[in-house]
BALOMI-78395 format. One record per residue: residue in one letter; y, z, x of N, C-alpha, C, O in turn. Coordinates in steps of 0.02 Angstrom, whole numbers, padded with zeros to 5 digits, always signed. Atoms other than C-alpha are relative to their C-alpha. Layout:
REM BALOMI-78395
AYZXYZXYZXYZX...
//
This chain:
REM BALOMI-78395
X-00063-00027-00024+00182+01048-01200-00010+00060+00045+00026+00069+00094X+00013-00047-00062+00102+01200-01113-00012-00013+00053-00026+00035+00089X+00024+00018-00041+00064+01098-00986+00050-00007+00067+00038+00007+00126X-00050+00031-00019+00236+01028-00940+00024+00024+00071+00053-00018+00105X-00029-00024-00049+00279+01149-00788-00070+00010+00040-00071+00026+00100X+00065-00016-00054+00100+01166-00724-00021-00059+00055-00072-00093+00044X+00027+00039-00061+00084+01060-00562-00078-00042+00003-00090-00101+00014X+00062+00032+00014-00108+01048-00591-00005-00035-00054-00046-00080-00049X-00011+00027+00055-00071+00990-00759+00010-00071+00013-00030-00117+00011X-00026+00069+00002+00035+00851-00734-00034-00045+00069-00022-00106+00073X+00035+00055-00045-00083+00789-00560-00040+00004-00001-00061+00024+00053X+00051+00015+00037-00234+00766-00653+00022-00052-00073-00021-00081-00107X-00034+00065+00057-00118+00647-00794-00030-00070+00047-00039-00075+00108X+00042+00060-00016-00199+00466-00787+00070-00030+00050+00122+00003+00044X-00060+00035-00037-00067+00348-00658-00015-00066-00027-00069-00089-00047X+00014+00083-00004-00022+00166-00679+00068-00009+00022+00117+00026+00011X-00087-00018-00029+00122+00101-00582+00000-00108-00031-00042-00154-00032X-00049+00046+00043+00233-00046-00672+00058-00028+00059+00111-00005+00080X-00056+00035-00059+00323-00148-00545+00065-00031-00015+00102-00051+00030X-00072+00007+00011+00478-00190-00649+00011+00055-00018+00047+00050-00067X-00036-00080+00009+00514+00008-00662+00057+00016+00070+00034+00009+00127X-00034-00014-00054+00669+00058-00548-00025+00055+00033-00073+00090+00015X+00042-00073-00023+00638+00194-00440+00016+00043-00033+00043+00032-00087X+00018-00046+00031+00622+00362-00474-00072+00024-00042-00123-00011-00038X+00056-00046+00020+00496+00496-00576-00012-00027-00055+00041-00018-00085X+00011+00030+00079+00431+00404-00752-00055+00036-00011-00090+00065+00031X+00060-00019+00030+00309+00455-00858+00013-00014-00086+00064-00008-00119X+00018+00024+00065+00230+00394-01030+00018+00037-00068-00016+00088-00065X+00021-00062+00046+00253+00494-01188-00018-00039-00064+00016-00087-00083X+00028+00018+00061+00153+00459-01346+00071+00011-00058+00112+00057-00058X-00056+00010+00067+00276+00399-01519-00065+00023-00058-00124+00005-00054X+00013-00003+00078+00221+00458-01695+00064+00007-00040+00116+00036-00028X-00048+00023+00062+00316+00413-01841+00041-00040-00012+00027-00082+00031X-00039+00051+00013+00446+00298-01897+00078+00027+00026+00124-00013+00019X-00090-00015-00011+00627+00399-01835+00023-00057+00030+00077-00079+00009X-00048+00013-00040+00656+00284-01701-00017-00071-00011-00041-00092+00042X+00022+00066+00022+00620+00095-01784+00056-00026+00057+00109+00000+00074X+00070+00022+00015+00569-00024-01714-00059+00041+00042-00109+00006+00038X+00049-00009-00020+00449+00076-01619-00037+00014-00050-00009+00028-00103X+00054-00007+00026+00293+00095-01692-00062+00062+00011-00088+00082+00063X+00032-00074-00015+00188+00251-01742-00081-00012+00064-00131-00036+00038X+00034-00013-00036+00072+00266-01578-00015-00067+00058-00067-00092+00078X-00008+00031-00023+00167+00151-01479+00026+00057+00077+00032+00117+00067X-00032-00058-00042+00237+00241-01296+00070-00033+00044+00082-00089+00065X-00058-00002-00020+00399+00271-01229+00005-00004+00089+00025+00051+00108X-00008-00045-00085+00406+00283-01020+00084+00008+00001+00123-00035-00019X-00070-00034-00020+00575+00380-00974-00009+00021+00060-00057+00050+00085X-00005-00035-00086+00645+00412-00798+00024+00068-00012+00064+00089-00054X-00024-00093+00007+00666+00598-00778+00083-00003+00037+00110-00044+00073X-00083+00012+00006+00852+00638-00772+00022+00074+00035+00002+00117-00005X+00021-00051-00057+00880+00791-00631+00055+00056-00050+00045+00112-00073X-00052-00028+00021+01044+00830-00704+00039-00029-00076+00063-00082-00095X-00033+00006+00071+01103+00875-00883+00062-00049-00013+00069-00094-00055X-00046+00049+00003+01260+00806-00838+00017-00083+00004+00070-00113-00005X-00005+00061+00016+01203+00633-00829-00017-00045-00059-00015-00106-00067X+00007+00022+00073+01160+00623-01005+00043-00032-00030+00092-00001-00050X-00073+00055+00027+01269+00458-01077-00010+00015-00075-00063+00037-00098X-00002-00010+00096+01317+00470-01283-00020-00086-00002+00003-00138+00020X+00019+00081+00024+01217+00329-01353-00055-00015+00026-00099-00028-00015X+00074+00005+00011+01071+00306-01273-00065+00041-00002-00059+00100+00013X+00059-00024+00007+00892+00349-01296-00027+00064+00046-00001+00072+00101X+00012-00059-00048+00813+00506-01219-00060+00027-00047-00061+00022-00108X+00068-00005+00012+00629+00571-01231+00027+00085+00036+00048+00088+00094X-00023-00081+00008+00675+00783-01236-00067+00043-00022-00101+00042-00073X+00052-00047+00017+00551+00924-01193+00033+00063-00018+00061+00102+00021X-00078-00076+00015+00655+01069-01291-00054+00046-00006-00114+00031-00007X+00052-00055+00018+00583+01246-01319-00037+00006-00070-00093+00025-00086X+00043-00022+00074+00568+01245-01505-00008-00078-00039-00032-00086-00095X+00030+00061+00043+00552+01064-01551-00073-00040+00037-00101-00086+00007X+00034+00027-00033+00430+01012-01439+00027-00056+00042+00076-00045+00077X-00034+00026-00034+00452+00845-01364+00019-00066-00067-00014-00091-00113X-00039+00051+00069+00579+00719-01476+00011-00070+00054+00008-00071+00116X-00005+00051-00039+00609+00540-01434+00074-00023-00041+00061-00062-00087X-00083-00001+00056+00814+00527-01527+00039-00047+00046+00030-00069+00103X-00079+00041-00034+00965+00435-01481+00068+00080+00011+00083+00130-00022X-00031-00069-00026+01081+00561-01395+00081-00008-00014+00109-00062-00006X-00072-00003-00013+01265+00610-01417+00007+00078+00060-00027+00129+00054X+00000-00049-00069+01321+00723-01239+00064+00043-00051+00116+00012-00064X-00036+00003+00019+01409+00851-01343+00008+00090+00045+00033+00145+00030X-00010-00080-00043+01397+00997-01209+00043+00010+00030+00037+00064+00058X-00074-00036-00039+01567+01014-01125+00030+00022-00081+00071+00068-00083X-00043-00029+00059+01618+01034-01329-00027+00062-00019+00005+00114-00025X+00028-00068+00031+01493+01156-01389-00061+00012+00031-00109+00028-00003X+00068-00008-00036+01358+01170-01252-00076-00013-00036-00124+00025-00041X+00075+00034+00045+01216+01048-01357+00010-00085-00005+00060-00120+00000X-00007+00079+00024+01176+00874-01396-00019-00002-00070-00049+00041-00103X+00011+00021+00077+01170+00791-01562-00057-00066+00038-00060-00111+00080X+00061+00075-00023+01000+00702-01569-00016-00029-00078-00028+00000-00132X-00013+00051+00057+01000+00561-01686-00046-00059-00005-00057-00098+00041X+00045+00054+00001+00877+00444-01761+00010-00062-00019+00039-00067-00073X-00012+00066+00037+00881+00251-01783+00015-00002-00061+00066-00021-00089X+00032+00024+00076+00797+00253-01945+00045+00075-00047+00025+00132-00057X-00061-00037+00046+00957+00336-02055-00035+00028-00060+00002+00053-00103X+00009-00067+00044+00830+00433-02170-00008+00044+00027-00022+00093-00009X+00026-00060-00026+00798+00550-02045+00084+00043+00017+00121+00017+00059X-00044-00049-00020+00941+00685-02032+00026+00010+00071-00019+00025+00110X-00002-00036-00067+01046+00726-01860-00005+00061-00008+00001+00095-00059X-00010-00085-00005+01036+00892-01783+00011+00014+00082-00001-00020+00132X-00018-00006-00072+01091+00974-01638-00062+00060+00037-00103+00095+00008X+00036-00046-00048+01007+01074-01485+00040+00012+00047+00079-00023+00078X-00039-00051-00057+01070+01198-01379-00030-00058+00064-00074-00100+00060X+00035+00034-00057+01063+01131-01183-00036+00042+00030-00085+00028+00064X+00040-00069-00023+01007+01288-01139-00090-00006-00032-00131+00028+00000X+00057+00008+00034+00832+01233-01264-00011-00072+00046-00056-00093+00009X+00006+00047-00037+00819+01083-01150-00056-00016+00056-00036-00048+00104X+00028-00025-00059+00661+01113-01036-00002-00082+00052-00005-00078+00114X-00004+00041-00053+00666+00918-00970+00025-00054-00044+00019-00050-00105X-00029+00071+00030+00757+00725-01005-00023-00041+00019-00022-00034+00080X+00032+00061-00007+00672+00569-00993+00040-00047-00022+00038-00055-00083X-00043+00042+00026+00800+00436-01004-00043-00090-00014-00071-00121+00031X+00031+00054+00018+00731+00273-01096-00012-00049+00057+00032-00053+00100X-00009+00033-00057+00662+00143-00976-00024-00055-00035+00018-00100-00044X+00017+00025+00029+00534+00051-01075-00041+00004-00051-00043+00062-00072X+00050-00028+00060+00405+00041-01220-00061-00052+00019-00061-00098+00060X+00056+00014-00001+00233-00002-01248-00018+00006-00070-00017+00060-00099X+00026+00013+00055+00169-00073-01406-00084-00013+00005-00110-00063+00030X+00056-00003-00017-00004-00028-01410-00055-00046-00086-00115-00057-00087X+00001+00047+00084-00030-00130-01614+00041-00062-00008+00101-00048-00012X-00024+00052+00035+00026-00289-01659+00061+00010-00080+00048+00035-00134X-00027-00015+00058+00171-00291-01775-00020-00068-00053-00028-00128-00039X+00028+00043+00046+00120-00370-01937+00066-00035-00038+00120-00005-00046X-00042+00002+00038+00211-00490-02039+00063-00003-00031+00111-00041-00020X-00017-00044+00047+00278-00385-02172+00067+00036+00052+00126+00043+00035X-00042-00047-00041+00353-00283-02011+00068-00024+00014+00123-00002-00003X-00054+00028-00013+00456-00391-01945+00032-00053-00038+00073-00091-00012X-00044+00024+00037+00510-00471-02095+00061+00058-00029+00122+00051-00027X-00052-00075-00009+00592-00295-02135+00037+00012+00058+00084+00050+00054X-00035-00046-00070+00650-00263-01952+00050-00070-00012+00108-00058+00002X-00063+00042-00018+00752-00436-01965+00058-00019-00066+00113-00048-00062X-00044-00018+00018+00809-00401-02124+00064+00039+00003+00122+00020-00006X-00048-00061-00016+00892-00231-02085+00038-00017+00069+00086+00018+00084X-00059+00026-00048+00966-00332-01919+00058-00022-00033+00117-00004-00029X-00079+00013+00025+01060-00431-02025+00040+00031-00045+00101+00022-00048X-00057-00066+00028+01123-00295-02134+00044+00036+00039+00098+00057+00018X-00018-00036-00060+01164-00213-01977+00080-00058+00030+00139-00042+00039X-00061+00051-00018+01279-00370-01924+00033-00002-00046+00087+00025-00035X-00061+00002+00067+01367-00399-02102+00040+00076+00009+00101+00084+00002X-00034-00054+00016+01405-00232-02097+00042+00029+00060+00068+00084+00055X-00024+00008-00056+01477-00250-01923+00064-00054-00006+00116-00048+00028X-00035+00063+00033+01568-00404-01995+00051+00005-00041+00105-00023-00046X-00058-00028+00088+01642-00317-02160+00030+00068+00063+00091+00067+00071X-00074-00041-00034+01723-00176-02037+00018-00024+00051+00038+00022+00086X-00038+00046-00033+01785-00315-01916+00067-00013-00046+00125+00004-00036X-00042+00022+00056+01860-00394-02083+00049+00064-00020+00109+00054-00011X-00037-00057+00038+01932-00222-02162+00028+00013+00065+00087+00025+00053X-00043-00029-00037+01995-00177-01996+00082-00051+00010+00138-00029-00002X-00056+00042+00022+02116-00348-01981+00022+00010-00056+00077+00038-00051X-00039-00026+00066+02158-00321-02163+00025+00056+00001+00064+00061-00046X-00039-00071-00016+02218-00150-02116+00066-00007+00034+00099+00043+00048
//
């Protein structure tokens, strides 16, 4: 992260250019841990750099170099015309939201694509297509409760 504003820094970073990327500035960032399922711990994210705060949409993905968290890879809510911060939010519903000032914001990488650098096993994606269809029933039952309302 000390690196992030140093010019020599970032043009000495390895290149590879991806010919279904739209234009614009991308760059890679390494995943650890499980927040943002299905990615996979030491799988990578590329995000287009995003010039202006104000184009930050509620809902999708965003790869965030803040001052005191380092850099997070969350699902975003834009909640800065209310209280000047976003709510960054993880897939995987054991992990807690929390908010950040925009002012703690040093850069945005808006999701473009991923890179699975492991084979998912299994086991994995017998869990990941479980929790889809939990995800639909439960999309289903407040369809249902909403007509019954």
């Amino acid at each position: 992260l000390a690196g992030y504003d140093d010019p020599e820094y970032i043009e000495q970073l390895q290149k590879i250019k991806l010919p279904f990327l739209p234009t614009g500035k991308h760059r890679a960032f390494p995943i650890k841990g499980d927040s943002m399922l299905p990615m996979k711990d030491g799988s990578f994210v590329i995000g287009k750099f995003i010039e202006e705060k104000r184009d930050i949409r509620t809902g999708r993905t965003y790869i965030l170099i803040t001052l005191n968290d380092g850099m997070v890879y969350k699902r975003v809510i834009n909640n800065i015309d209310l209280n000047g911060s976003l709510m960054l939010c993880s897939d995987n519903k054991f992990y807690h939201d929390y908010s950040v000032p925009i002012d703690d914001v040093v850069e945005i990488w808006e999701f473009a694509c991923s890179i699975n650098t492991q084979e998912y096993s299994k086991e994995e994606l017998q869990i990941s297509s479980i929790l889809t269809m939990f995800n639909e029933l439960g999309i289903e039952v407040a369809t249902l409760r909403n007509k019954l309302s």
